[in-house]
C-alpha positions in Angstrom: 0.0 0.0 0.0 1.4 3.3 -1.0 1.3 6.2 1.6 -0.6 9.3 0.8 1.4 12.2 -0.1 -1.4 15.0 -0.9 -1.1 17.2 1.8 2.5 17.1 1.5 2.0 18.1 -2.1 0.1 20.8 -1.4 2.3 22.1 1.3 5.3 22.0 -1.2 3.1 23.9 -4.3 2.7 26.7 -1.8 6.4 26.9 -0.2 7.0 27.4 -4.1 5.0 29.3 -5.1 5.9 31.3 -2.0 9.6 31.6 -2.5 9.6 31.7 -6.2 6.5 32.1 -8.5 7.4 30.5 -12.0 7.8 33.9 -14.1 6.0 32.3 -16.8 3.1 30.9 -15.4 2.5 34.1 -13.3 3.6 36.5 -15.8 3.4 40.3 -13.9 1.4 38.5 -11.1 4.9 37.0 -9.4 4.5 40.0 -6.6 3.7 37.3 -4.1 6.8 35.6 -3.9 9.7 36.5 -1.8 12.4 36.6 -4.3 10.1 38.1 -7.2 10.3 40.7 -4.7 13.9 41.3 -3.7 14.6 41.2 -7.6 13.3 45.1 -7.6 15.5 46.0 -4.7 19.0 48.2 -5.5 21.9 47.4 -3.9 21.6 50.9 -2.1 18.9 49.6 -0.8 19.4 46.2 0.8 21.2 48.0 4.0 19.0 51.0 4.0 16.5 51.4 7.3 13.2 52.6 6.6 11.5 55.3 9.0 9.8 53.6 11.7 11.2 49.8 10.3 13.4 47.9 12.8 15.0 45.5 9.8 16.6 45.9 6.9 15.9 44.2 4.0 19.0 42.1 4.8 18.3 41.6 8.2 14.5 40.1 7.1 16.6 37.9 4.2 18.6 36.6 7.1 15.7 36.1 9.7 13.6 33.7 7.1 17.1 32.1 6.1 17.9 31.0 9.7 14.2 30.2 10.2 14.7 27.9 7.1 17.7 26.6 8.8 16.2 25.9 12.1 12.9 24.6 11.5 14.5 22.0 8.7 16.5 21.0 12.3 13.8 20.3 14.2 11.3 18.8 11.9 13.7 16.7 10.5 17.7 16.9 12.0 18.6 16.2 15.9 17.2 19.6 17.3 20.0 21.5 17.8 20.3 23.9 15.4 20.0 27.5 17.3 19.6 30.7 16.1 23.5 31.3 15.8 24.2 28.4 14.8 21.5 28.8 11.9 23.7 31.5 10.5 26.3 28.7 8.9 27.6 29.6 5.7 25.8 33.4 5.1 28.1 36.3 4.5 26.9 38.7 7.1 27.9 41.3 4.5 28.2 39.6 1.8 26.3 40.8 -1.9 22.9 41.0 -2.4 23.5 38.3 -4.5 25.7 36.0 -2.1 22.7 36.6 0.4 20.0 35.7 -1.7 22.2 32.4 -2.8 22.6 31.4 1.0 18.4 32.2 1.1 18.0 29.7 -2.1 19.9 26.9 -0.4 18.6 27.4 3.2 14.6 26.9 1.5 16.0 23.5 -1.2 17.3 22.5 2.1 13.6 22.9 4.1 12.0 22.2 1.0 13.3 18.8 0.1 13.0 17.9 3.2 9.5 18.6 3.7 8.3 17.2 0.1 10.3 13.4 0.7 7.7 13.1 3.7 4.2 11.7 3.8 1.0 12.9 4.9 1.0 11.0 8.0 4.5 12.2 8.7 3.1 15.5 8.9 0.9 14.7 11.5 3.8 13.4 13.9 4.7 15.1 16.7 8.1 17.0 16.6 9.9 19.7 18.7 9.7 23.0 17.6 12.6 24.2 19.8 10.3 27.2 21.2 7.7 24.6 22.6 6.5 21.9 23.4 6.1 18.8 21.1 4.0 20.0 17.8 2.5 18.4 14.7 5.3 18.7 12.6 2.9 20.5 9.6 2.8 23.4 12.2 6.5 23.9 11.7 5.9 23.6 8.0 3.4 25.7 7.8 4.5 29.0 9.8 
């Protein structure tokens, strides 16, 4: 008997779709995805502090990069990635483009991770690292 593998499916499509929205299926609707969106950002730009913003665009690539990092840990490694730790392999000040490389193989990291499960492995409990045992589709899903 084969083991169902919708949910996870689904859950990949929209990590996708979220990260990266295929330019030629969306066309001038890619907006929603998080690269589509630092590919309009200048270099002047990536550093720069907006009035009243507490992150730069660099600091909010490197937050979702570690997140990446650790949640790929505790869903599926020994739980022991930390948010130092999760930093392995960025270039604090690195390009633009060196970041958003890091960023790429942080999420194929999560990613492949997430789509070799099965629906009922989604439904296993796991540690989150900020609480107490979770469904691991929780992690997934934030």
């Amino acid at each position: 008997m084969t083991e169902s593998r919708q949910e996870v499916s689904l859950l990949v499509g929209i990590l996708d779709r979220s990260f990266e929205e295929d330019p030629i299926e969306f066309e001038e609707r890619r907006w929603h995805a998080l690269l589509s969106n630092l590919e309009s950002v200048r270099p002047e730009d990536w550093d720069a502090l907006p009035p009243g913003a507490e992150r730069s665009i660099r600091q909010l690539v490197h937050h979702v990069g570690r997140c990446y990092v650790i949640y790929e840990n505790h869903c599926f490694g020994d739980v022991t990635s930390t948010w130092q730790s999760a930093g392995v392999g960025l270039i604090v000040d690195g390009s633009p483009e060196q970041t958003i490389e890091w960023l790429r193989t942080t999420f194929r990291t999560f990613r492949n991770s997430v789509a070799n499960l099965t629906d009922q492995h989604l439904h296993e409990l796991t540690n989150g690292g900020w609480c107490d045992a979770v469904p691991r589709r929780d992690i997934v899903e934030r």
